[in-house]
One Martini backbone bead per residue (centre of mass of N, CA, C, O) as a GRO file, in nm:
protein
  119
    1UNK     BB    1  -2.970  -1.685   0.727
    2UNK     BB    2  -2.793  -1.389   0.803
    3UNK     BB    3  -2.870  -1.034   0.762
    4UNK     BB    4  -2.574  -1.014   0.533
    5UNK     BB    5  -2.709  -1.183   0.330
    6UNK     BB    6  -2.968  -1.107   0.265
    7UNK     BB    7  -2.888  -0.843   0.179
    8UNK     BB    8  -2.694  -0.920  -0.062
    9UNK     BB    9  -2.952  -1.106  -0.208
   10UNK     BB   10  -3.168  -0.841  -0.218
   11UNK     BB   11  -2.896  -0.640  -0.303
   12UNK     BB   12  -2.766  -0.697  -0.590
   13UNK     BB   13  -2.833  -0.478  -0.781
   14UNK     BB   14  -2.717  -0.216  -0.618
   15UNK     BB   15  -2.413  -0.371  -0.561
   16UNK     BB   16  -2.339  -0.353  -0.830
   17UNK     BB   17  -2.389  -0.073  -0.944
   18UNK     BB   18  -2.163   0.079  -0.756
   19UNK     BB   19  -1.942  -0.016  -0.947
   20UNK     BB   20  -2.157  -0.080  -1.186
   21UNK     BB   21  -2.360   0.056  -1.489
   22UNK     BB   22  -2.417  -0.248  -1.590
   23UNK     BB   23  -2.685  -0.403  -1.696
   24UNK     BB   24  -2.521  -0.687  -1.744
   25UNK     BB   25  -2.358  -0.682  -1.531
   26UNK     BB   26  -2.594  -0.670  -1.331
   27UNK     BB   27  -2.699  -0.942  -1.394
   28UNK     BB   28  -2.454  -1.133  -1.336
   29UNK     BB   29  -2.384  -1.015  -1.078
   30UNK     BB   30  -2.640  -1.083  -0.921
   31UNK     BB   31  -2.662  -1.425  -0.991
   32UNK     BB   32  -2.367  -1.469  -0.856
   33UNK     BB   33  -2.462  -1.396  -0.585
   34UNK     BB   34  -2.696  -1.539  -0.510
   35UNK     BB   35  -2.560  -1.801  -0.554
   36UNK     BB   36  -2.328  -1.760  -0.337
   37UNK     BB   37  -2.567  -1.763  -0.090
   38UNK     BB   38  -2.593  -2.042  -0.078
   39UNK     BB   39  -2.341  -2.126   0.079
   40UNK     BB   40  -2.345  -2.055   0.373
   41UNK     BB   41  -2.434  -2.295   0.521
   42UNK     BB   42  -2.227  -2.490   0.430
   43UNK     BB   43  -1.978  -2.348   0.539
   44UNK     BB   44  -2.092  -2.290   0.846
   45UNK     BB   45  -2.079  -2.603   0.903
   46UNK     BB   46  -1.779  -2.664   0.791
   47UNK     BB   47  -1.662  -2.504   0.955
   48UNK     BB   48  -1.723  -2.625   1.260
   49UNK     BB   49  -1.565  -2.881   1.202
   50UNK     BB   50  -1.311  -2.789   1.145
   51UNK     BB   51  -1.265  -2.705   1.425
   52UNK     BB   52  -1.310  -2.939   1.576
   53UNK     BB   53  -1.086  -3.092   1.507
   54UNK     BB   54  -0.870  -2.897   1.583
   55UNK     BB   55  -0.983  -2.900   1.891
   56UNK     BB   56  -0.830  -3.203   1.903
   57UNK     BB   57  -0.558  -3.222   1.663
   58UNK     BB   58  -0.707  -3.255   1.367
   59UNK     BB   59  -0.510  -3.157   1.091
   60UNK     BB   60  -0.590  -3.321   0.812
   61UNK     BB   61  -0.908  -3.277   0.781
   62UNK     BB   62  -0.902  -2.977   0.760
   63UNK     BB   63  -0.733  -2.967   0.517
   64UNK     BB   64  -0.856  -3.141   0.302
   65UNK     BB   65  -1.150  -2.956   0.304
   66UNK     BB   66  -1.037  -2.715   0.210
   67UNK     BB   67  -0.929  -2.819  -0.051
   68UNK     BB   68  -1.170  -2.968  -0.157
   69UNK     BB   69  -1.326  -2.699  -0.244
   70UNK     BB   70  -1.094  -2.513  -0.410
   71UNK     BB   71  -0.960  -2.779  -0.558
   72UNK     BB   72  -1.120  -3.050  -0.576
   73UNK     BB   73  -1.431  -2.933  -0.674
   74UNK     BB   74  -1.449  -2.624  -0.843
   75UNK     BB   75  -1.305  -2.615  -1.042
   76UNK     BB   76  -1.394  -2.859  -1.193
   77UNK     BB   77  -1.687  -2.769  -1.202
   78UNK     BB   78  -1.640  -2.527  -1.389
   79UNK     BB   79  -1.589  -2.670  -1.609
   80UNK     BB   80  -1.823  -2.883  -1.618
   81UNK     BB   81  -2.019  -2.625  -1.602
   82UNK     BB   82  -1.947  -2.503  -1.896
   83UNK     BB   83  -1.926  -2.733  -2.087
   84UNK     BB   84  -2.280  -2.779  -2.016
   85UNK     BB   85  -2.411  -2.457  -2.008
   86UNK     BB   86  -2.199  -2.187  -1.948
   87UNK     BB   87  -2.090  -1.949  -1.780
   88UNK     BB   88  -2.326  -1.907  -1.601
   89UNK     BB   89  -2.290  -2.181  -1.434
   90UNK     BB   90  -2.015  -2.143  -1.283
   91UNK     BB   91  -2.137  -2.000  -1.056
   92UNK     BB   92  -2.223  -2.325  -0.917
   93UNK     BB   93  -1.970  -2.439  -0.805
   94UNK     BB   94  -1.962  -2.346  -0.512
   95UNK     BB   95  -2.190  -2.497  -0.387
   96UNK     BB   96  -2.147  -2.780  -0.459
   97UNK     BB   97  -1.868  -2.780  -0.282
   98UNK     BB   98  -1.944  -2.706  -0.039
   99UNK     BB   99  -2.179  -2.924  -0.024
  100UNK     BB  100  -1.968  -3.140  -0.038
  101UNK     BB  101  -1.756  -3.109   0.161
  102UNK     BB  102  -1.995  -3.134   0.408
  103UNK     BB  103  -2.066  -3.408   0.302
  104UNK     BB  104  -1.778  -3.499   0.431
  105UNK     BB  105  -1.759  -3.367   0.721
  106UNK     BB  106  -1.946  -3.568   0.824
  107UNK     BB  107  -1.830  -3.801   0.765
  108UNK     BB  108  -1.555  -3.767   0.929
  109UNK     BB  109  -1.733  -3.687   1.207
  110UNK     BB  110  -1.913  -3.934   1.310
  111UNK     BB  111  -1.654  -4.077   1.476
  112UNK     BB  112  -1.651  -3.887   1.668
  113UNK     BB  113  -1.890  -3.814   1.805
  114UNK     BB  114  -1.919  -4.169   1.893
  115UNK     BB  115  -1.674  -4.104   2.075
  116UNK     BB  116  -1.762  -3.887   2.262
  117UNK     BB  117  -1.993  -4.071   2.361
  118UNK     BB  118  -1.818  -4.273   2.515
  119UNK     BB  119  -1.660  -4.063   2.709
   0.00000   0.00000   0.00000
């Protein structure tokens, strides 16, 4: 974790409060900042891939991950874990698609990875 995610995840109730200094408002910001905070491994990952895939010419899979994280798994998560846990839950919905995106970018990562160490 690099230190603005640190940062933001260690003062998010004062970064909260900057905006808003509701009680409510601030545990609930706050609680969902951290939430957030904790997708960046996966996210840098992902990008990572991303990335390499674009710089060999390789245009779908990168299209795919990207569509997968926020339209293929993050909304269906929320509606998910909100009808099973509650509003509180869903912004637990961003790390979980993150984290689902990153180990598909990894399975179609492998095959390229096995190509490249043979050339």
């Amino acid at each position: 974790m690099n230190n603005k995610v640190k940062t933001v995840f260690t003062c998010a109730n004062p970064l909260i409060r900057a905006f808003i200094n509701d009680a409510e408002t601030v545990r609930h910001g706050s609680m969902f900042q951290r939430i957030i905070c904790i997708t960046e491994p996966f996210t840098a990952i992902k990008t990572v891939i991303i990335s390499i895939f674009q710089s060999v010419g390789q245009k779908g899979k990168p299209l795919v991950l990207s569509m997968l994280r926020k339209g293929g798994l993050d909304v269906p998560f929320m509606f998910l874990l909100d009808s099973l846990a509650g509003a509180d839950a869903i912004a637990w919905a961003t790390p979980i698609a993150d984290c689902g995106a990153m180990l598909v970018g990894i399975l179609l990562f492998i095959p390229l990875w096995r190509k490249m160490g043979r050339e």
